[in-house]
RODO-2510 file (C-alpha; in nm, 4 decimals, decimal comma):
residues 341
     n   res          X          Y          Z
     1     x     0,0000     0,0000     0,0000
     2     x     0,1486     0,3588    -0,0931
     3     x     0,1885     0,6647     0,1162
     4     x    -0,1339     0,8061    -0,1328
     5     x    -0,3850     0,4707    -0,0423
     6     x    -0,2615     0,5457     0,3286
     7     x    -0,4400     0,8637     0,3096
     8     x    -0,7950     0,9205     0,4330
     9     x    -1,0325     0,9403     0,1414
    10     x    -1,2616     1,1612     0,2539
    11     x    -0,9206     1,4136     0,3689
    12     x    -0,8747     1,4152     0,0048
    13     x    -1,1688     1,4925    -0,1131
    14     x    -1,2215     1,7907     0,1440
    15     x    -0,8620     1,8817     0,1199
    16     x    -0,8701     1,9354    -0,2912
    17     x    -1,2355     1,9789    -0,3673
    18     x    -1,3364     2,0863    -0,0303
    19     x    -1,5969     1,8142    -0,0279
    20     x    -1,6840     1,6717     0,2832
    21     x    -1,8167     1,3347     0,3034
    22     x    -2,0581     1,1488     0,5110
    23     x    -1,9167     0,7905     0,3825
    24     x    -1,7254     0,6516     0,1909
    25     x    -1,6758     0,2589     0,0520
    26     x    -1,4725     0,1128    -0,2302
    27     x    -1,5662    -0,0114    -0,5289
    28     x    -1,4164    -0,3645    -0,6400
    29     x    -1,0841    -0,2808    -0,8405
    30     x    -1,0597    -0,2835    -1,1787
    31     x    -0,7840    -0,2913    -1,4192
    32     x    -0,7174     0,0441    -1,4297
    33     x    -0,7695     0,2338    -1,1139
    34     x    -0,8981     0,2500    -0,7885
    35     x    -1,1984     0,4269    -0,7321
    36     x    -1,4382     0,5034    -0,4171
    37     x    -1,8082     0,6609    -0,3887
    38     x    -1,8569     0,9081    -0,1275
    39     x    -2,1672     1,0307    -0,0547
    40     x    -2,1721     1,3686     0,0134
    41     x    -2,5009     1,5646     0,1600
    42     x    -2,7581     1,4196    -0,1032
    43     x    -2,5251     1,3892    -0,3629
    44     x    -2,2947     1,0729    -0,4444
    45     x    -1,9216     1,1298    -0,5990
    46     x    -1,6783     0,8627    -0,7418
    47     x    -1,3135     0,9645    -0,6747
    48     x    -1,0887     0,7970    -0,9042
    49     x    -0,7113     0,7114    -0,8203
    50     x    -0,5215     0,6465    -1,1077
    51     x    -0,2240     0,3526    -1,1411
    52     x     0,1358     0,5643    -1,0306
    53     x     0,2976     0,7435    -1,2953
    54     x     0,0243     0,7178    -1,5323
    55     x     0,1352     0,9926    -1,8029
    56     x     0,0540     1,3544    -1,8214
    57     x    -0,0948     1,2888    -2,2185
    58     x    -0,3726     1,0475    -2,0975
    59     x    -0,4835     1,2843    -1,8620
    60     x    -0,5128     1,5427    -2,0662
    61     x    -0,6168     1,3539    -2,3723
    62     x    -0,9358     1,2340    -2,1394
    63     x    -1,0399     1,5838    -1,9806
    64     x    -1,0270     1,6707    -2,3509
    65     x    -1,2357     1,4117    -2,4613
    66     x    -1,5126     1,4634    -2,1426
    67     x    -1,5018     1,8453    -2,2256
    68     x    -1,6356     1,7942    -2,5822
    69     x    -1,8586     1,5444    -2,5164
    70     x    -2,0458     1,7369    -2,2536
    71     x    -2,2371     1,9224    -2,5117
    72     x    -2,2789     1,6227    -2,7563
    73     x    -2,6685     1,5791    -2,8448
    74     x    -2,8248     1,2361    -2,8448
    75     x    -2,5914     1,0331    -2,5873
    76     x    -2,6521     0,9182    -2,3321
    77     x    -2,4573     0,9968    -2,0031
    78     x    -2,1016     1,0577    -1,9624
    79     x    -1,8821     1,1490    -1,6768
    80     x    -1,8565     1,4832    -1,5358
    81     x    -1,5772     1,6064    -1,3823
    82     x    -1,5848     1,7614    -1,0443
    83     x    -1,3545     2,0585    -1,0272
    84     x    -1,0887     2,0863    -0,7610
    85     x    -1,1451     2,3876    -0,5362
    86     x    -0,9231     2,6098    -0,7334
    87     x    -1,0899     2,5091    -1,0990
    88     x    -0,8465     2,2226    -1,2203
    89     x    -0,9777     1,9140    -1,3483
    90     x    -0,7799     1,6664    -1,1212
    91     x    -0,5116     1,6737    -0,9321
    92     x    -0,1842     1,4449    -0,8610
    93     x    -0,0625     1,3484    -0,5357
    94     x     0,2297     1,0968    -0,4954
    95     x     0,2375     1,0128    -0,8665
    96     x    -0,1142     0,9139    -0,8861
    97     x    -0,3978     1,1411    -1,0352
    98     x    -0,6782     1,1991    -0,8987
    99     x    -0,9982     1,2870    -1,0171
   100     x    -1,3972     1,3316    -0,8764
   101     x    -1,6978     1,2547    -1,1016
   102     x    -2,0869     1,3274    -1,0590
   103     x    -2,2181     0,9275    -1,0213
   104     x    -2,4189     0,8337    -1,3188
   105     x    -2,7408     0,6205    -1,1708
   106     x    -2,7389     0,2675    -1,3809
   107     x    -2,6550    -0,1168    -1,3838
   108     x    -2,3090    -0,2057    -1,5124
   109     x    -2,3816    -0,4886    -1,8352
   110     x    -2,3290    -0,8083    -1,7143
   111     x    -2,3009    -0,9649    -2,1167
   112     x    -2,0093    -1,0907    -2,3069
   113     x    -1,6954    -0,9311    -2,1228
   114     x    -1,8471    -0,7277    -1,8566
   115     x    -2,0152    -1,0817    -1,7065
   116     x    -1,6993    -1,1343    -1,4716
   117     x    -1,6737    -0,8094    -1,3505
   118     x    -2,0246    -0,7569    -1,3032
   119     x    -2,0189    -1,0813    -1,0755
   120     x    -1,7411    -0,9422    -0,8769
   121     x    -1,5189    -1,2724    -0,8591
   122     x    -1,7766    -1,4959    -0,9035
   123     x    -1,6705    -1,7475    -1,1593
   124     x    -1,7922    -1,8796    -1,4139
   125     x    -2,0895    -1,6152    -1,4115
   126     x    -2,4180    -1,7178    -1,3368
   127     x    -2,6138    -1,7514    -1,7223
   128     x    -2,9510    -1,5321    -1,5836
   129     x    -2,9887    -1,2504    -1,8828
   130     x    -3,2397    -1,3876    -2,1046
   131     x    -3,1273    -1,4141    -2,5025
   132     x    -3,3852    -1,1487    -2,6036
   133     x    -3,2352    -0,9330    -2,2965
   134     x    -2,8943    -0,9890    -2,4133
   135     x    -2,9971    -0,9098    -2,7593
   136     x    -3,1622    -0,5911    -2,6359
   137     x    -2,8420    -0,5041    -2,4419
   138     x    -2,6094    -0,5541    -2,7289
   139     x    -2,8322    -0,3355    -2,9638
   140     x    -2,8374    -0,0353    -2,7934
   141     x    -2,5203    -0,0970    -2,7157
   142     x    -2,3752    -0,0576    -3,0409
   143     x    -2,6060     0,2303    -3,1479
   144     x    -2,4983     0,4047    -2,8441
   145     x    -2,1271     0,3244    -3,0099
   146     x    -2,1985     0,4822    -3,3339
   147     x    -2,3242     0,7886    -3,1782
   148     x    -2,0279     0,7925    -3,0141
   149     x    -1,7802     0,7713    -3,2872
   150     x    -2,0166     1,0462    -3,4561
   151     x    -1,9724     1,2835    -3,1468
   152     x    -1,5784     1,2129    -3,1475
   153     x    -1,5478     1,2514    -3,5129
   154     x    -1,4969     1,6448    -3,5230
   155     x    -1,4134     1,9365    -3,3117
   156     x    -1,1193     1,7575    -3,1782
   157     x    -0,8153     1,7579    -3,3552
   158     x    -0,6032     1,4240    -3,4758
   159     x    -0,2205     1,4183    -3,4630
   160     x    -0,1784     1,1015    -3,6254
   161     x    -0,3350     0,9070    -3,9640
   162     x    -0,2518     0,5312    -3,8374
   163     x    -0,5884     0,3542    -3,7658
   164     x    -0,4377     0,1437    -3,4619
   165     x    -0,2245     0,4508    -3,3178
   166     x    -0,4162     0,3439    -2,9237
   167     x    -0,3335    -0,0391    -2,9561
   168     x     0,0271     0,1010    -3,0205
   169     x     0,0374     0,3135    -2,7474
   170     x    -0,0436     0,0347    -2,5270
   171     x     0,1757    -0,1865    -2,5798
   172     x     0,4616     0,0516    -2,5957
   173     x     0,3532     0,1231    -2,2168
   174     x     0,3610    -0,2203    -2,1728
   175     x     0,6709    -0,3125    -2,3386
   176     x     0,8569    -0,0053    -2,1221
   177     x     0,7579    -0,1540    -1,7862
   178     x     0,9285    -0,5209    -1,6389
   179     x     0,6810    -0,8331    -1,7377
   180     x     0,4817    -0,9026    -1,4842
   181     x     0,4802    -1,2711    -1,2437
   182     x     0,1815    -1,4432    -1,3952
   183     x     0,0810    -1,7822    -1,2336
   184     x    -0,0184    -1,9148    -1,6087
   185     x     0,2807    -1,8013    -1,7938
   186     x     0,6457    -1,8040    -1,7517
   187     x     0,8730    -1,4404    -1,8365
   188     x     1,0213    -1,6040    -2,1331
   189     x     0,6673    -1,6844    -2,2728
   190     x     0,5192    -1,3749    -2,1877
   191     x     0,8451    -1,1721    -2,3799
   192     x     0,7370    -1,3766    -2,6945
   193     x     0,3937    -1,2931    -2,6786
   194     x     0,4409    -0,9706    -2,6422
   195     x     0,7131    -0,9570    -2,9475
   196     x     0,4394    -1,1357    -3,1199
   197     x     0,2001    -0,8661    -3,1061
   198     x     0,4780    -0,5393    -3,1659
   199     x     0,5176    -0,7525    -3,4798
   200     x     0,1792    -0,8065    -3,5823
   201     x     0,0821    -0,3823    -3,5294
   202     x     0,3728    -0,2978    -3,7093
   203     x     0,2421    -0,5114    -4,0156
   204     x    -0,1167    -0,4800    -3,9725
   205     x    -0,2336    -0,1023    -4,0565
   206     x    -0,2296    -0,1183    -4,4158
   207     x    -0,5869    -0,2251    -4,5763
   208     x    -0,7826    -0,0201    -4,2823
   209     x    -1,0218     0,1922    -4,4185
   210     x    -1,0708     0,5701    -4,2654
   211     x    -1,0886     0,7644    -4,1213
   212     x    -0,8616     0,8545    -3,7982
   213     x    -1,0734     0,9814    -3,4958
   214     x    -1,0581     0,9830    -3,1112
   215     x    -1,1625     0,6461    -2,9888
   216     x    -1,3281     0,5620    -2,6530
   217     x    -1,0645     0,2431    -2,6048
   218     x    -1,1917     0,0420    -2,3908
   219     x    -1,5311     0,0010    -2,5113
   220     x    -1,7287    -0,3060    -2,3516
   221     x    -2,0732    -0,3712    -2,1246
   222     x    -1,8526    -0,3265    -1,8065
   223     x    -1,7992     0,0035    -1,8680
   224     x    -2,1551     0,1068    -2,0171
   225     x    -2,5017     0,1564    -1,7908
   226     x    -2,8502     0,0212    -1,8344
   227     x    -3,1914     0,1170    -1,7517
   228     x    -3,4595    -0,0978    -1,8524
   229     x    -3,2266    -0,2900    -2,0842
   230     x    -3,1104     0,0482    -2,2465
   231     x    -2,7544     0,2092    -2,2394
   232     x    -2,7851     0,5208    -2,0232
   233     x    -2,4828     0,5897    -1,9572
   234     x    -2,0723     0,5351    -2,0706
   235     x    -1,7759     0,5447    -1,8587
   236     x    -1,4384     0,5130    -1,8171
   237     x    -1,2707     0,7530    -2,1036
   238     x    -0,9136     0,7293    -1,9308
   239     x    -0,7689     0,5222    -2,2111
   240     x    -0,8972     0,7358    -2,4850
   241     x    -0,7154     0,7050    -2,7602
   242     x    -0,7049     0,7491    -3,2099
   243     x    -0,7241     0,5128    -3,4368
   244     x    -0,9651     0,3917    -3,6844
   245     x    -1,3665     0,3756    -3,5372
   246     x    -1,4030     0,0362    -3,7434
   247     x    -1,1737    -0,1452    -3,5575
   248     x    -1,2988    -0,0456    -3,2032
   249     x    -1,6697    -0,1110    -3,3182
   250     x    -1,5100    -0,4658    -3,4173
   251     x    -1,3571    -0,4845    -3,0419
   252     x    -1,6989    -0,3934    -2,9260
   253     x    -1,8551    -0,6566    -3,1188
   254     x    -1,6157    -0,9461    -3,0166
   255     x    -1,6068    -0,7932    -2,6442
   256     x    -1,9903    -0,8350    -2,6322
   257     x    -2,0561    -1,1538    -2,7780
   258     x    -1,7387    -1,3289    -2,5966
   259     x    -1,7430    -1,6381    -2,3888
   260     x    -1,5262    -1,5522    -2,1329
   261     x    -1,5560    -1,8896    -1,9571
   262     x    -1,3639    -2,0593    -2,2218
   263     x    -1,0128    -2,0813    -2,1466
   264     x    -0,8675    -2,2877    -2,4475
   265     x    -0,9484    -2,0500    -2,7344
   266     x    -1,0937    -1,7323    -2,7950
   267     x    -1,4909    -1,8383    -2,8564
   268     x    -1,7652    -1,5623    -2,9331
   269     x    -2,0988    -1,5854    -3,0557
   270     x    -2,1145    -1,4830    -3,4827
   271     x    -2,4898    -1,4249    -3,4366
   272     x    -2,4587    -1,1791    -3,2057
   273     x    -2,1549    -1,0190    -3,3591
   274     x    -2,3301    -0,9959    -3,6743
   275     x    -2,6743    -0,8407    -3,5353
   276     x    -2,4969    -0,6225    -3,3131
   277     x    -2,2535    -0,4867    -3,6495
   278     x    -2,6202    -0,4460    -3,8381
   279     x    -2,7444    -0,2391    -3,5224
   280     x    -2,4215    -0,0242    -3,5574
   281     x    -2,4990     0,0342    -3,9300
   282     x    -2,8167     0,1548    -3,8456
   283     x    -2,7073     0,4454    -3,7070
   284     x    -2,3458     0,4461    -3,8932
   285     x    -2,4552     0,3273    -4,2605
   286     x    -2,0914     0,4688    -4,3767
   287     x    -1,9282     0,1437    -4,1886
   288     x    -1,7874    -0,0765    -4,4117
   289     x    -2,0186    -0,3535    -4,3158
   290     x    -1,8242    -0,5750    -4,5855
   291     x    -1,4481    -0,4604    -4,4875
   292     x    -1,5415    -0,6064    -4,1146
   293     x    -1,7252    -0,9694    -4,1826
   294     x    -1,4736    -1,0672    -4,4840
   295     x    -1,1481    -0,9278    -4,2040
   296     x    -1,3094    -1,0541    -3,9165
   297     x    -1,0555    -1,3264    -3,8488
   298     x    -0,7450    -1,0364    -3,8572
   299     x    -0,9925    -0,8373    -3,6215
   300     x    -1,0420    -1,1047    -3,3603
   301     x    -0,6706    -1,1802    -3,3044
   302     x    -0,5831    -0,7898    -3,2744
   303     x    -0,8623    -0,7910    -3,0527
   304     x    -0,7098    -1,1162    -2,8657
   305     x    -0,3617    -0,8690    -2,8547
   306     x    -0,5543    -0,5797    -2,6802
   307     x    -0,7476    -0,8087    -2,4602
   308     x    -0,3917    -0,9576    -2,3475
   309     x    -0,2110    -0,5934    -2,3775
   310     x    -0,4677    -0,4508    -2,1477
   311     x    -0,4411    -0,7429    -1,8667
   312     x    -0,0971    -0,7522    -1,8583
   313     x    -0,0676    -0,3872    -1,7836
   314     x    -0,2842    -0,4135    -1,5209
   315     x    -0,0940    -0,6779    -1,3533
   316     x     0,2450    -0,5051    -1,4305
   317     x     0,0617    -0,2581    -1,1721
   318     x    -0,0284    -0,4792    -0,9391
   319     x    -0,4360    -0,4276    -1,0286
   320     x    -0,4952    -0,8291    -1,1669
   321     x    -0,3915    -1,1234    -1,1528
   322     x    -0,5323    -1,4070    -1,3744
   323     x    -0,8082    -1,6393    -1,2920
   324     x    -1,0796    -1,9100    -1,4072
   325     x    -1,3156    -1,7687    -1,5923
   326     x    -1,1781    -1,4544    -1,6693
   327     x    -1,1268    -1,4750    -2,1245
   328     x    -0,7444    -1,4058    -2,0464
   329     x    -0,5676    -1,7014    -2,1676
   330     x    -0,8629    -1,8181    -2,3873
   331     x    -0,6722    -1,4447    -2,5809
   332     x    -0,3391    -1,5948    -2,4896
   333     x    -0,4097    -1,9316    -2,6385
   334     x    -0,5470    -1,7864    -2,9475
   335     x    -0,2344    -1,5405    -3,0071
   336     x    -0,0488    -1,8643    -2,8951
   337     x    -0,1046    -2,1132    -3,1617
   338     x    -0,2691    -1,8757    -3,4457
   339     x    -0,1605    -1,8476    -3,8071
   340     x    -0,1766    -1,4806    -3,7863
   341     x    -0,4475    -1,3995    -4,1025
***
C-alpha cells in the first residue's frame, strides 16, 4: 500500500475539492484504477485514483475528450468532472492522479466481457440474462457506439493518420515496464507474446479503411449503464485514444458476444456479432459492413492482442492477476497457436 492509499479518502476529497463526506466505501478494483463513492449531503461522488505514474498525455487527452462530449446531443450519459477547489480538473498526489466525477445512476452490463466483472469474482458467471435481454443489451449498445464515434469525429483535432495509433500506445507502455509474475505463464513466454504482437501492429495497418478519430478504447458492457435494458450511460474515457472507429466497433462486437468462460481458445458468438454490427450500421450506414465480416478473423486476433495488452498492464501494476473464468488465456491461447491472417 502507498503513502497516497494510506491517506484518508474523505481528507482528500475535502482537502482538494473541499468536499466533505458522510461515507465513503470502495468499489471492487478494476484494471485500471482504484476508485471510491462518497456520498456527500444528497449527492454521491466517485473519486478515481489512477495507477502511479500514469502519463501527463492520458490525462489530458481524457479531460479533452469529457469536455467535448459534454455538449454532444443524443448520448446518453457521460462522466462529469468535479472541479478541484481552485478550478483544475484533477489533481496528482504521490504520482497518482486523482480525479472526482458526478455518479451516473445505472446497472453495469453483465453480457459478453463485462459478465466477470459484473459478478465481482464470481466465476464462471451465473447464465440469468435472457437471449432477447442480451440481444436488447447488445443493440443499444452498439447504437450508443456509433453515436459515439459520430460525437468524437470532429471538433477535436487528430495528430496522427494510423488507424491502430491506441493499440500502439499500449503496448509501448507495456513493453517499457518489467513483465509481470503471472501464475499461467512463464517471463520467457510472456516476452514472446508480447514480441508477437509489436510484430503483428507494425504489419497490420495497411488495408484499414478511414478515417482517424478519437476512440473511446476500452469500449465493452462493463464500462456502459442500463436502464430498462437500455444504455444510459458510458464510462471510463481514461484510455482514450485514435485510431480507426471500425476497428474499435469490431472490439466492441467481439467484447460483447465473448465467452469468457472458455479458457482454451478465444470463442464468441457470430450471431450476435453480426446483429450487433447491423445495429451499428443503423445508425453508422458509412461502416464498411463488408471490410469487417470478410477481415473478421485479422480483427479477432488484434482484438485477442488488446485483450492480453490490457491485462498484462494491469498486472504489471499490481491491479490483476489471472483467474478461471476470466477470457485471459482463452486471448493468450489464441495469439499462442494462431496463423496470424
Amino acid at each position: 500500500m502507498d503513502s497516497v492509499e494510506k491517506m484518508d479518502v474523505a481528507a482528500l476529497l475535502e482537502r482538494h475539492w473541499e468536499l466533505r463526506a458522510d461515507s465513503v466505501r470502495a468499489t471492487p478494483t478494476g484494471h485500471t484504477n482504484k476508485t471510491y463513492v462518497a456520498r456527500v449531503d444528497a449527492r454521491e461522488v466517485v473519486l478515481r485514483m489512477s495507477w502511479k505514474d500514469k502519463s501527463e498525455r492520458q490525462v489530458r487527452d481524457e479531460t479533452t475528450v469529457l469536455r467535448h462530449l459534454a455538449g454532444a446531443q443524443a448520448l446518453p450519459a457521460v462522466p462529469c468532472l468535479v472541479p478541484t477547489r481552485d478550478g483544475q480538473a484533477c489533481v496528482q498526489v504521490h504520482g497518482r492522479w486523482l480525479h472526482v466525477f458526478d455518479v451516473i445512476p445505472g446497472e453495469v452490463g453483465e453480457f459478453g466481457e463485462a459478465a466477470v466483472d459484473a459478478r465481482d469474482g464470481v466465476y464462471p458467471p451465473a447464465s440469468d440474462t435472457s437471449d432477447a435481454a442480451r440481444a436488447t443489451g447488445v443493440a443499444s449498445a452498439m447504437h450508443t457506439l456509433a453515436r459515439l464515434h459520430a460525437a468524437l469525429a470532429g471538433g477535436i483535432a487528430t495528430d496522427t493518420d494510423d488507424p491502430l495509433s491506441w493499440l500502439r500506445r499500449r503496448q509501448a507502455r507495456v513493453a517499457d515496464l518489467a513483465g509481470p509474475m503471472l501464475p499461467s505463464m512463464t517471463p520467457q513466454q510472456c516476452g514472446f507474446l508480447l514480441a508477437r504482437i509489436a510484430d503483428r501492429l507494425s504489419e497490420e495497418d495497411a488495408g484499414v479503411p478511414g478515417p482517424v478519430q478519437w476512440l473511446h478504447g476500452d469500449y465493452h458492457a462493463g464500462n456502459l449503464l442500463y436502464r430498462d435494458q437500455h444504455v444510459c450511460g458510458i464510462l471510463d474515457f481514461d484510455d482514450v485514444g485514435q485510431g480507426s472507429p471500425w476497428v474499435e466497433t469490431a472490439f466492441a462486437l467481439f467484447a460483447l458476444s465473448r465467452d469468457v468462460a472458455r479458457e482454451d481458445a478465444f470463442v464468441f458468438d457470430a450471431s450476435v456479432w453480426d446483429d450487433g454490427l447491423h445495429a451499428y450500421a443503423r445508425i453508422q450506414p458509412g461502416a464498411p459492413i463488408g471490410w469487417l465480416r470478410s477481415n473478421r478473423g485479422m480483427l479477432m486476433h488484434l482484438f485477442c492482442a488488446d485483450q492480453v495488452l490490457i491485462h498484462l498492464h494491469a498486472a504489471q501494476r499490481g491491479l490483476w492477476l489471472p483467474g478461471p473464468g476470466m477470457g485471459f488465456l482463452g486471448c493468450v491461447r489464441q495469439l499462442w497457436d494462431a496463423r496470424w491472417p
